[in-house]
ROLUMPA-369580 format. One record per residue: residue in three letters; x, y, z of N, C-alpha, C in turn. Coordinates in steps of 0.001 Angstrom, whole numbers, plus 500000, padded with zeros to 6 digits. Layout:
alaXYZXYZXYZ/...
***
This chain:
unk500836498787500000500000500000500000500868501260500000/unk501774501268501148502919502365500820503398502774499607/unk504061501487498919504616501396497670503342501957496475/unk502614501751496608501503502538495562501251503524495927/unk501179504081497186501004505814497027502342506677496620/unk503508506207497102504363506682497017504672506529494920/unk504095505457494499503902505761492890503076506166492514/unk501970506751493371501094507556492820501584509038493347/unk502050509486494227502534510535494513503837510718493248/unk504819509955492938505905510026492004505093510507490488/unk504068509658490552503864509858488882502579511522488628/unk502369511765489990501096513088490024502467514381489677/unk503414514069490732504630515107490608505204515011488879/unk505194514226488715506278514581487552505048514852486373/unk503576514710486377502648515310485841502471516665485869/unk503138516915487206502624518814487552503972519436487119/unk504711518691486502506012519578486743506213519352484782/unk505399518476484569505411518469483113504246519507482671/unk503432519675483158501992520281482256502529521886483238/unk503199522451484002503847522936484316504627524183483382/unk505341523374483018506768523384482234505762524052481010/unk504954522725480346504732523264479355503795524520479348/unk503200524776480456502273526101480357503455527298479716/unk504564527301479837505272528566480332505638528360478319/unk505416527364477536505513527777476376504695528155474929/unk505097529017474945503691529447473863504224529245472192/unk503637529055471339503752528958469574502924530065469391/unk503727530263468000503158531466467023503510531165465442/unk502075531050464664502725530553463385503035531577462435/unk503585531975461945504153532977460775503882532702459351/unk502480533174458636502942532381457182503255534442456622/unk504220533541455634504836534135454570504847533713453421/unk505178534380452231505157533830450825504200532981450502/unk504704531543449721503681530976448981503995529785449577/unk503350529705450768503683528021450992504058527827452403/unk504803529015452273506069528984453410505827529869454821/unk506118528958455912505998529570457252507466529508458140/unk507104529968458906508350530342460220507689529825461396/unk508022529082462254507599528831463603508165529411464617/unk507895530368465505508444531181466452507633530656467988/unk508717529604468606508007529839469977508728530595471366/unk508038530506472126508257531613473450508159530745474900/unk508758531830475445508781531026477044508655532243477705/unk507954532094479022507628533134479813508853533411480775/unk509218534790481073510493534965481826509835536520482956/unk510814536633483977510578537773484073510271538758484392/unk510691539260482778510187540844482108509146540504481301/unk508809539128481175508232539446479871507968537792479092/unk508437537638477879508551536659477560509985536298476525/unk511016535227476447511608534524476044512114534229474376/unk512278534687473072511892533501472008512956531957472059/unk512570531498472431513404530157472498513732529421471207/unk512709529690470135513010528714469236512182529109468039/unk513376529639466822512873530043465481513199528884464470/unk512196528630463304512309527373462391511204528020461332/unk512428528637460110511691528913458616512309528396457930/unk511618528413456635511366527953455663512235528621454877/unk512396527658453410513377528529452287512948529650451760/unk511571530177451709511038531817451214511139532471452341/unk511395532237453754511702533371454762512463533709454255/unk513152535059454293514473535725453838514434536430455377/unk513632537305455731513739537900456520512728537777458350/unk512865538091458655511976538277460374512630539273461277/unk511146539659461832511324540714462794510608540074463780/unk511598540588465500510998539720466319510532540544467011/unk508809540524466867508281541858467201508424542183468798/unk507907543340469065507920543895470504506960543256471026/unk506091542561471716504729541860472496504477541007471515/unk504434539887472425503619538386472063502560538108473186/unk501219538294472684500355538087473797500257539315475181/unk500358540617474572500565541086475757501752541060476314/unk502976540568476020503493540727477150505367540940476290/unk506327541590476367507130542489476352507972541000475179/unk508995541188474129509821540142473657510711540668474650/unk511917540191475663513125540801475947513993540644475717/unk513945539005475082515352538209475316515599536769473859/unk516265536714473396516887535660472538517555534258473175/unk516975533185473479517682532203474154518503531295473229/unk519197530495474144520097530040473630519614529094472724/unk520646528998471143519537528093470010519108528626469468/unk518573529996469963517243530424469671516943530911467630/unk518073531064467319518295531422465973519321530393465553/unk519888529897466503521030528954465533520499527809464442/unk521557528024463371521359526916462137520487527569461331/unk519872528399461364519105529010460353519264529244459185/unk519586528409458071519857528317457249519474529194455767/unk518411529933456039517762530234455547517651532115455363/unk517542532122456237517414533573457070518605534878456803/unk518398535579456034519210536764455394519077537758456650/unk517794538467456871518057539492457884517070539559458417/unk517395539946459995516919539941461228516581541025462229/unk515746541349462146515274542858462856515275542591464131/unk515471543265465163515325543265466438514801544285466974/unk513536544484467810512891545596468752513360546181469639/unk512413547043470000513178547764471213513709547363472807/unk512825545976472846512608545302474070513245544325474409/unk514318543720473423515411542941473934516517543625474156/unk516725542731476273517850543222476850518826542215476859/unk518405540965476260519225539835476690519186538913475169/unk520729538560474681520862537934474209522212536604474119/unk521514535532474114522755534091474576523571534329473239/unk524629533889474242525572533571472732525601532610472227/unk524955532417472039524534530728470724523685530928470416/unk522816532081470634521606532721469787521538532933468905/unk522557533490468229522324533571466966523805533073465642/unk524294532026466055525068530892465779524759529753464391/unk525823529741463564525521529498462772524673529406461928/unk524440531107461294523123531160459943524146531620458875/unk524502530625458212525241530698456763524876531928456211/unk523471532335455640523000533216455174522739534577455340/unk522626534144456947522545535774457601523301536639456668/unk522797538463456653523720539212455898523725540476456809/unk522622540739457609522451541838458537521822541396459659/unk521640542665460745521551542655461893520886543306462367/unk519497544168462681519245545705462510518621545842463835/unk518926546803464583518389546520466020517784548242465804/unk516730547966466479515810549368466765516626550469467681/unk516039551696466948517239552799467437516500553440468956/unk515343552731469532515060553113470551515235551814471765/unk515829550453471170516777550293472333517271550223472906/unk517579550208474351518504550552474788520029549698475397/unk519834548781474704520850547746475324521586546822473716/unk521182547535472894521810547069471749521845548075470308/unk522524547488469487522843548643468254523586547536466952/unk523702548100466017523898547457464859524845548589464065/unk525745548777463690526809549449462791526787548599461561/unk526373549007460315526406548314459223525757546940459641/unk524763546360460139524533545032459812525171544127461257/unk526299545101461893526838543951463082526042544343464446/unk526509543463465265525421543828466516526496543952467281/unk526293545176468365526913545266469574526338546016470512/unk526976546065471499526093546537472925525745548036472292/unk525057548672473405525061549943472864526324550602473146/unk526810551032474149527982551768474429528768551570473463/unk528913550420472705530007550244471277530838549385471870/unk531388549154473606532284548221473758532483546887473487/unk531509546078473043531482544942472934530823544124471500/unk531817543724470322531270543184469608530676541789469677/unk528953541608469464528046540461470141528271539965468668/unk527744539608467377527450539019466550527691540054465268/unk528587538915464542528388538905462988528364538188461678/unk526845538974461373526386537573460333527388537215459232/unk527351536051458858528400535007458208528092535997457193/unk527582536554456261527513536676454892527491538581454738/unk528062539025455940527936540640455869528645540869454847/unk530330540985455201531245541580454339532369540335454444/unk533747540382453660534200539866453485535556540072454376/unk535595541802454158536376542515455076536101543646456022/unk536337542861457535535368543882458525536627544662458809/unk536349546209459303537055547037459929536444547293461330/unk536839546318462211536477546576463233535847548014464344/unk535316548774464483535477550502464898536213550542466168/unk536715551691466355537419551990467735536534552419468325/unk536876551829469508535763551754471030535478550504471293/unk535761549263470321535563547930470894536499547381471842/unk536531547097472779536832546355473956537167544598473770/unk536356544735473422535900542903473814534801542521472347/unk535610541094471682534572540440471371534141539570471777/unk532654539101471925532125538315472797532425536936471856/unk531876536031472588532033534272473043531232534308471681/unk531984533304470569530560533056469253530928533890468526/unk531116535016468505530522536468467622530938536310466033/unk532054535624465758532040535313464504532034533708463851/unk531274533056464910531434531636465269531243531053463480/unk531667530312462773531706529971461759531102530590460098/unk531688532036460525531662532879459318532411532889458307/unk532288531795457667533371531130456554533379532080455474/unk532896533200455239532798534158453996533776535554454417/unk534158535420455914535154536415456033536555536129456005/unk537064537053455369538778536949454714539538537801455514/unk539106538823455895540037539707456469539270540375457525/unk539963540842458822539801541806459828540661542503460705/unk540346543381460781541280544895461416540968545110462946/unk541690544577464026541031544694465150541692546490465657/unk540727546897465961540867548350466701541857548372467961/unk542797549474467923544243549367468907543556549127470321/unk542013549534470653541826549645472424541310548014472329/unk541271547406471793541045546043472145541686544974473170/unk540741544622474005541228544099475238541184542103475529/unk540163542106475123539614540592475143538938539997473526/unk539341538465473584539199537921472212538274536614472750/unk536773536996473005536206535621473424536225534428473169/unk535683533376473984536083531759473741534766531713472155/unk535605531088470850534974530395470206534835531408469310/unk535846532729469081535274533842468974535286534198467069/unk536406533462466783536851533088465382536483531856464571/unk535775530636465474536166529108465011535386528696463889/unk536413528173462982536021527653461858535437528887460673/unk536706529863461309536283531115459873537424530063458778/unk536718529827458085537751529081457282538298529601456366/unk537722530929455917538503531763454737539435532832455322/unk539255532682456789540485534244457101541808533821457134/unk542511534489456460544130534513456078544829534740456900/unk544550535509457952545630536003459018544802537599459924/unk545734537169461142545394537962462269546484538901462817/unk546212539954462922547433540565463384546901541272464817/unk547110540551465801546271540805467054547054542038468066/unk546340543272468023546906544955468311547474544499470111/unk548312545627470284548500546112471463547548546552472720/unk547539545900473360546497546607474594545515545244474732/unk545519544368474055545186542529473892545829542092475114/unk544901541315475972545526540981477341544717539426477265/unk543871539249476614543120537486476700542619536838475138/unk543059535621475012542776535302473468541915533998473923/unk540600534078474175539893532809474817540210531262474158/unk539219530635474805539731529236474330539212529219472783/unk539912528493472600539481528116470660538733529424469796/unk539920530255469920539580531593469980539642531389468236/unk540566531034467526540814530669465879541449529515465562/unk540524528596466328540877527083465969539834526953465126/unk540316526000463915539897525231462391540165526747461281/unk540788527742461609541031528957460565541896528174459619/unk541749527427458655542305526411457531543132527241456907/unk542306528160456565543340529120455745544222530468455858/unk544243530413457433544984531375457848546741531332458049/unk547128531648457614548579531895457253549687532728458175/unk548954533587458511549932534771459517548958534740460527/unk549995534556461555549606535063462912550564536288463648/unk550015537123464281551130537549464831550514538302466144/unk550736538539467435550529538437468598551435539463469175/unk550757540830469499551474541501470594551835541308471938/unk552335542178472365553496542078473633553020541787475452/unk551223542780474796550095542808475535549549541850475830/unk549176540521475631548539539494475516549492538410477056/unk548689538356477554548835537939479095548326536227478991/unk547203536314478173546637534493478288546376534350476914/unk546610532677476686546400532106475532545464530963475782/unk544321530956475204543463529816475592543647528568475146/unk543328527688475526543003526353475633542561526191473763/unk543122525313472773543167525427471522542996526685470627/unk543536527690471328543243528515470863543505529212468954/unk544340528432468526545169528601467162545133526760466726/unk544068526284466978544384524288466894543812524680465695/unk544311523500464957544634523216463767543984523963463025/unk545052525485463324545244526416461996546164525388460808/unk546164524759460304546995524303459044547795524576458862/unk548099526033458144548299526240456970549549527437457750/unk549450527979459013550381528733459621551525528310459977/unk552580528595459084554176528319459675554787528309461074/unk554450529581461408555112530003462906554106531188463232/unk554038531174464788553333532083465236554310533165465612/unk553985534255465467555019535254465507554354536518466788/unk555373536152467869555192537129469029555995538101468911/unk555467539240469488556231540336469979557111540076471337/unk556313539407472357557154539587473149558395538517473064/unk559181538841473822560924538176473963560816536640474088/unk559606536592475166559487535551475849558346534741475973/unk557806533710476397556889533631477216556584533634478462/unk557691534001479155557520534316480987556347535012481205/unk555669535620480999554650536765481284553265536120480786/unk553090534763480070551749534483479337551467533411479594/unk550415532716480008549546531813480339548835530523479368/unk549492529612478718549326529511477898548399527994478295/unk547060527948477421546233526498477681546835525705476785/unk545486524285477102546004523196476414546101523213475172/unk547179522765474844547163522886472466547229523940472258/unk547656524713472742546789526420472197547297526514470741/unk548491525931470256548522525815468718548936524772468429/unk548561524639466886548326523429465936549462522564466373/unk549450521327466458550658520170465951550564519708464847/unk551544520029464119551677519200462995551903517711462701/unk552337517195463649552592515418464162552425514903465573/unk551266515138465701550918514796467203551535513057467594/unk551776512458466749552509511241467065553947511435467585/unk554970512784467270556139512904467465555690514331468329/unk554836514743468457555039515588469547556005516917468994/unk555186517302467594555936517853466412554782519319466324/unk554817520302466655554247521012466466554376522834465937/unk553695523732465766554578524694464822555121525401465861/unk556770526229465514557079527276466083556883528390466348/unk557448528565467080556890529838467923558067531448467908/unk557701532155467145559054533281467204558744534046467735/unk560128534442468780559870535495469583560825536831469435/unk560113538020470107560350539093469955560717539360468258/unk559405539084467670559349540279466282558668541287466580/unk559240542068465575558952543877465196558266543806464266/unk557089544611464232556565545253462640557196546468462518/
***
C-alpha cells in the first residue's frame, strides 16, 4: 500500500512539473510567401517573455521579432534560439530585447544583417553587426555581411561566438583599444588569412581561431597575458606564430593552444619570439 502511494505521489509530481513546464511555452505561426511559414516559439520569463526557438522555411528571407507576444514584452533571445538558420538573410530586432545568449544567433550561413531598433537601449547594429550599445562589445556577425570587417574603435571585447563559423570572412582589422578575444570567437572562419592581434590585447579565449584552415599569419602583441586552451588548433596552413614579446615568461598559455603538425612525434609549429613590425 505504501509502495503505491508513494507511485502515485511520484507519477502526480512529475505530471505537475510536466503540464507545468509546458504552460510557460507558447507557439506562434508565421505564414509568409507561397507556401512557406516560420515557427516562432516563446517562454515566459521575468520581464516578459523569452523567444526560444525560430524554424523557417526557404522563402523566409527575413523576420522581425516583434515587441509583444500576447501582451506581454519580447526581451530576450535564448540560447539556440536562431542557431542553424539556414535560411534567414536578415533579422530585425525591437526595442525590448535586453538579453541575448551567445549561441543565439550561431551558425546562419545566410545571415547578411543585423538591425536593432534605434530606441533600444541595450543594443545597436553598425552596418549590419550587433553590439552593445555603448560600442564596447562586439556580440554578433552575420556570416555573409562583408568579406572585410574594419572593426570601429571603442571595441573592447569580442564576445564568446561572435564570429562563430563565418566562413565568407577573409580579412579583419582589430581596433588598437582592444582588450579581450572571446572563447569560440573566430572558430572555423575558414577563409580568414591572418590575424594581426593589436596592442592593449591581454586574453585570446579558448578556441579563439581554431579550424582557421586558411589562415597563414599570425602575429601576437606584447600585451597578451593568456592564451586559451586550443586557441590557434589546427590552423593548418600557419608556419610560425610570431610574438612580439621576447618571451613567454609573462603568458599563460592552455592546452594545444597551437596546431601540431605530428601529434605522434610531439611535432608542432614554432613559435618566434620578439618580432617587430
Amino acid at each position: 500500500m505504501k509502495k503505491n502511494l508513494l507511485r502515485i505521489f511520484a507519477i502526480g509530481s512529475a505530471l505537475f512539473f510536466l503540464l507545468s513546464f509546458a504552460a510557460c511555452d507558447k507557439e506562434n505561426i508565421l505564414l509568409k510567401g507561397e507556401g512557406g511559414q516560420a515557427t516562432v516559439k516563446y517562454r515566459s520569463n521575468d520581464s516578459g517573455v523569452s523567444l526560444y526557438r525560430y524554424k523557417g522555411t526557404s522563402d523566409i528571407l527575413a523576420y522581425t521579432v516583434p515587441d509583444e507576444y500576447e501582451g506581454s514584452p519580447v526581451t530576450a533571445l535564448m540560447e539556440f534560439s536562431f542557431a542553424n538558420s539556414e535560411y534567414l538573410q536578415e533579422l530585425t530586432l525591437g526595442p525590448n530585447i535586453n538579453s541575448i545568449d551567445v549561441w543565439a544567433l550561431t551558425n546562419c550561413s545566410k545571415l547578411k544583417s543585423i538591425t536593432v531598433s534605434k530606441d533600444n537601449q541595450w543594443f545597436k547594429d553598425i552596418d549590419g553587426v550587433l553590439y552593445t550599445k555603448n560600442g564596447d562589445t562586439l556580440l554578433a556577425f552575420p556570416s555573409m555581411n562583408t568579406t572585410a570587417l574594419i572593426i570601429p574603435a571603442g571595441v573592447e571585447r569580442i564576445a564568446a561566438n561572435a564570429f562563430y563559423k563565418c566562413s565568407n570572412l577573409v580579412s579583419v582589422q582589430f581596433p588598437s583599444g582592444l582588450k579581450t578575444i572571446g572563447d569560440r570567437a573566430f572558430l572555423k572562419c575558414k577563409a580568414l588569412t591572418a590575424v594581426n592581434l593589436p596592442g592593449g590585447l591581454t586574453t585570446i579565449g579558448n578556441d579563439a581561431f581554431s579550424f582557421c584552415h586558411a589562415m597563414e599569419d599570425v602575429y601576437v602583441a606584447s600585451s597578451v597575458t593568456s592564451i586559451g586552451n586550443y586557441a590557434f588548433f589546427d590552423a593548418t596552413k600557419v608556419s610560425a606564430i610570431k610574438m612580439e614579446a621576447l618571451n613567454g615568461d609573462k603568458i599563460t598559455f592552455g592546452k594545444d593552444w597551437k596546431y601540431k603538425k605530428d601529434a605522434k612525434f610531439n611535432s608542432d609549429i614554432p613559435v618566434e619570439w620578439g618580432v617587430q613590425q
